[in-house]
Backbone as a ProteinNet text record, in pm:
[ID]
protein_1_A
[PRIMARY]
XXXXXXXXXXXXXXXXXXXXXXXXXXXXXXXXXXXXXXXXXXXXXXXXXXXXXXXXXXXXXXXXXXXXXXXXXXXXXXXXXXXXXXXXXXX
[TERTIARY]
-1237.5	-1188.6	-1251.2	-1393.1	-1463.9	-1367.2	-1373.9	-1281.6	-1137.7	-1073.7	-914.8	-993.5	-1044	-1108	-1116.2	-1236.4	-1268.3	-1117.9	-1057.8	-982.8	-832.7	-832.1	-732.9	-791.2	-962.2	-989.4	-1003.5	-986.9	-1005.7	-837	-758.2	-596	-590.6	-593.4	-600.1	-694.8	-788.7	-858	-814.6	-729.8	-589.3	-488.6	-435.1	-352.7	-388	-489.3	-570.8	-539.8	-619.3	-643.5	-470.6	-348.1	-264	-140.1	-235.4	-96.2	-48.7	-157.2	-109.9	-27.2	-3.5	122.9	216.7	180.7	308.4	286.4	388.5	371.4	429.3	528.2	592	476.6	391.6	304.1	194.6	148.9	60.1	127.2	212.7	298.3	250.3	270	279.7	177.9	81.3	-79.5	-144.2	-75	-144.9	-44.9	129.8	167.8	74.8	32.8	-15.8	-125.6	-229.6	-336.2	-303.9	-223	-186.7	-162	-84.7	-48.8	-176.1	-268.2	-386.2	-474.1	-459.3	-558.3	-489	-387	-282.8	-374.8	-529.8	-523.3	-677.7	-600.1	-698	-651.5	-739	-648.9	-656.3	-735.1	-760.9	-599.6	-536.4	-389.6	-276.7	-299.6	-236.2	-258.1	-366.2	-395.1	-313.1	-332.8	-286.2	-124.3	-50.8	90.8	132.5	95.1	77.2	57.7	-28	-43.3	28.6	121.4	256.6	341.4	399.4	460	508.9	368.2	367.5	386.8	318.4	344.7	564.3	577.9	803.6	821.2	741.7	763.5	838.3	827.9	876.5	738.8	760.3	659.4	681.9	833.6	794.5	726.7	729.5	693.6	507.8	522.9	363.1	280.9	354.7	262.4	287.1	340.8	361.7	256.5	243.7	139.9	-25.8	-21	-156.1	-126.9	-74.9	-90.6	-136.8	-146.8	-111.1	-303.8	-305.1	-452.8	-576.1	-556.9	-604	-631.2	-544.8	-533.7	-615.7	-588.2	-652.5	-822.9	-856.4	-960.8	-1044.5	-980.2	-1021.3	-1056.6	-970.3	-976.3	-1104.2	-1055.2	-1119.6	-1278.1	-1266.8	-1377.9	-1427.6	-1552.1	-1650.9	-1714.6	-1759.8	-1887.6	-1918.7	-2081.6	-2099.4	-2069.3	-2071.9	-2065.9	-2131.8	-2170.7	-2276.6	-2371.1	-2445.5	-2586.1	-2539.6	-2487.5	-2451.7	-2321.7	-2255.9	-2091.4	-2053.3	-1902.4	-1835.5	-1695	-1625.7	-1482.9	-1403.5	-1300.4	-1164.3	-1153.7	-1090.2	-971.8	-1004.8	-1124.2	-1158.7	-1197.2	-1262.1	-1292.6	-1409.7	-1415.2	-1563.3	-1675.8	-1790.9	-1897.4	-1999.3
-2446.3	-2335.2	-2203	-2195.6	-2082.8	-2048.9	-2104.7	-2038.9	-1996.1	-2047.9	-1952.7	-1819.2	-1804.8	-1757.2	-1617.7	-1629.2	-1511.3	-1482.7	-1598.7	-1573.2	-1475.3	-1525.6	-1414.7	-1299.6	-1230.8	-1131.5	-1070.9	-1132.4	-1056.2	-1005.7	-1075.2	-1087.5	-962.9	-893.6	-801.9	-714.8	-688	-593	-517.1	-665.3	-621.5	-535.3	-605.7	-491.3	-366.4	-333.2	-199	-134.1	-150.1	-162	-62.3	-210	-113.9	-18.8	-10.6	57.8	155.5	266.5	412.2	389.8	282	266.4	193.9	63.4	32.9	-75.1	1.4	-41.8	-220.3	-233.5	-332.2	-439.8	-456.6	-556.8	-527.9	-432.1	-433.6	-535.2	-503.5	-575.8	-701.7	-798.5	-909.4	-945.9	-914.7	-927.7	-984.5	-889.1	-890.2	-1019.3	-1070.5	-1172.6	-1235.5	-1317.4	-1405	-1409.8	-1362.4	-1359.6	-1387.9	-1407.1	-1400.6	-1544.7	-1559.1	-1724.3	-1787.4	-1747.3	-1848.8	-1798.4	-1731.2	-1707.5	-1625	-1691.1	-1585.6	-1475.9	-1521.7	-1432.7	-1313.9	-1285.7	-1150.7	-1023.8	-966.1	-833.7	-723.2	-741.4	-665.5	-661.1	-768.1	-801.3	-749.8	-709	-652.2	-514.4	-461.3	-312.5	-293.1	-354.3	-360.5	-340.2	-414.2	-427.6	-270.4	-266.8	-154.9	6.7	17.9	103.7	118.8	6.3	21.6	36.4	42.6	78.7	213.6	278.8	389.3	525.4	455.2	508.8	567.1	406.3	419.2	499.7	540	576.5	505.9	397.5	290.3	281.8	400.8	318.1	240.2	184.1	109.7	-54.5	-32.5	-181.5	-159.2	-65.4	-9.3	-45.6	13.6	22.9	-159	-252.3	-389.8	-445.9	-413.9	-453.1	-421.2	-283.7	-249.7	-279.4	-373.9	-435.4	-582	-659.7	-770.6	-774.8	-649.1	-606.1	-650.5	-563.2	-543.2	-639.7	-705.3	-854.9	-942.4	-1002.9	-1076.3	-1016.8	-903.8	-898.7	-905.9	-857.2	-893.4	-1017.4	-1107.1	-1238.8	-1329.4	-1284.3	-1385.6	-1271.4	-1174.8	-1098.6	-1111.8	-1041	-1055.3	-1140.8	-1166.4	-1306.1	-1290.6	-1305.7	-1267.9	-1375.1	-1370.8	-1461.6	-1422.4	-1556.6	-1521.4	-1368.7	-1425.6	-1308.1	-1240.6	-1100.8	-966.2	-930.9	-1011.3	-982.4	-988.3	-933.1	-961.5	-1007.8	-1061	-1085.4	-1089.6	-1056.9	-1083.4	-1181	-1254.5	-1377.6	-1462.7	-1526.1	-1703.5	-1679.2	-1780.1	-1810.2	-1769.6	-1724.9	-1639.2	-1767.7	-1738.6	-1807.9	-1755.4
1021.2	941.6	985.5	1028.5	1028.9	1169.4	1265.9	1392.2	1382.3	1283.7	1214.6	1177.2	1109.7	1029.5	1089.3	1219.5	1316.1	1379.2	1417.2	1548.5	1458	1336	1250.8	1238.9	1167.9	1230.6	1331.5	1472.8	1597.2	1614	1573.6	1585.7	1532	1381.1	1293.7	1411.1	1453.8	1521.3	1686.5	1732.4	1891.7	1761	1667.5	1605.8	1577	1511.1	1501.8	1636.8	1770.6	1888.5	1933.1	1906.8	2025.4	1846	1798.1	1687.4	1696.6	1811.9	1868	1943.8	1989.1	2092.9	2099.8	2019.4	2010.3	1838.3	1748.3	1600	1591.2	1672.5	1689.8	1729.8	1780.9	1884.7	1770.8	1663.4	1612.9	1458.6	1425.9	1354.9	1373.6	1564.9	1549.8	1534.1	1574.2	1544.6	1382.7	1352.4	1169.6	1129.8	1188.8	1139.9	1128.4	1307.9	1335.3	1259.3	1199.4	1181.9	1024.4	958.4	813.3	810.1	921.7	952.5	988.7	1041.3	1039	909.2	863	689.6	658.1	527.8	453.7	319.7	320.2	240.5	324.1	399.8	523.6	456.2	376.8	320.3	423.7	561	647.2	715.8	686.2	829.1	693.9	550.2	479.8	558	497.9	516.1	654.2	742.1	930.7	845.6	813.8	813.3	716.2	621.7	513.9	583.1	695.4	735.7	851.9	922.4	989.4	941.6	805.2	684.8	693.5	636.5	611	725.3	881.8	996	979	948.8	975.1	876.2	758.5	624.7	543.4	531.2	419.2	347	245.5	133.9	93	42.3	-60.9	-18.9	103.3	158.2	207.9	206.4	265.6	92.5	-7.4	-131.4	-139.9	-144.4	-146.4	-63.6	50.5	162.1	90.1	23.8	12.4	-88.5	-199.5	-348.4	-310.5	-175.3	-166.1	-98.9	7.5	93.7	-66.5	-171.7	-289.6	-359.6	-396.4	-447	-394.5	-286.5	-215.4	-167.5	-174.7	-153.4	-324	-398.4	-541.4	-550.6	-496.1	-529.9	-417.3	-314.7	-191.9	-137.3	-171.6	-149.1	-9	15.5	157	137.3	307.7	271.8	377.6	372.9	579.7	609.6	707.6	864.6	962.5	1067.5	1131.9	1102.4	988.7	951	838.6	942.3	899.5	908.4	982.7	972	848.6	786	674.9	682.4	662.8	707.6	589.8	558.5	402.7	454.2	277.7	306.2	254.1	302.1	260.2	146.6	149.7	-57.8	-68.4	-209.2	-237.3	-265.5	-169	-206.6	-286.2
[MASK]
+++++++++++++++++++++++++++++++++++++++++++++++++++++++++++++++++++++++++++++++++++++++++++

């Protein structure tokens, strides 16, 4: 689990990475990464803030209701040390 885990945050962080250039490929990024831990509010915020780039709020404010939620719920937790990652279950 812990290696979904990272490998959905590193997924969410290539999306960050190419979103100045191409919204489409940052899009697929944050899928994939939702598909390996559906509750990453980091790969919300990622989708939410490609949203708002096309100007579709109303799907951007849905994205950042869903980012919100799930971090309410699943919170931070380090990893290895000092890292923090969204998503998994609160320990």
């Amino acid at each position: 689990m812990g290696d979904a885990i990272t490998k959905a945050q590193d997924l969410v962080y290539d999306g960050w990475g190419v979103m100045g250039t191409s919204l489409g490929e940052a899009k697929k990024f944050s899928e994939e990464a939702l598909k390996l831990n559906p509750n990453l509010a980091d790969a919300y915020n990622g989708l939410a803030s490609i949203a708002l780039k096309k100007e579709k709020l109303r799907s951007a404010e849905e994205y950042y209701r869903k980012a919100y939620e799930s971090a309410a719920r699943f919170g931070p937790r380090p990893i290895r040390n000092r890292e923090f990652r969204w998503g998994d279950k609160r320990i």
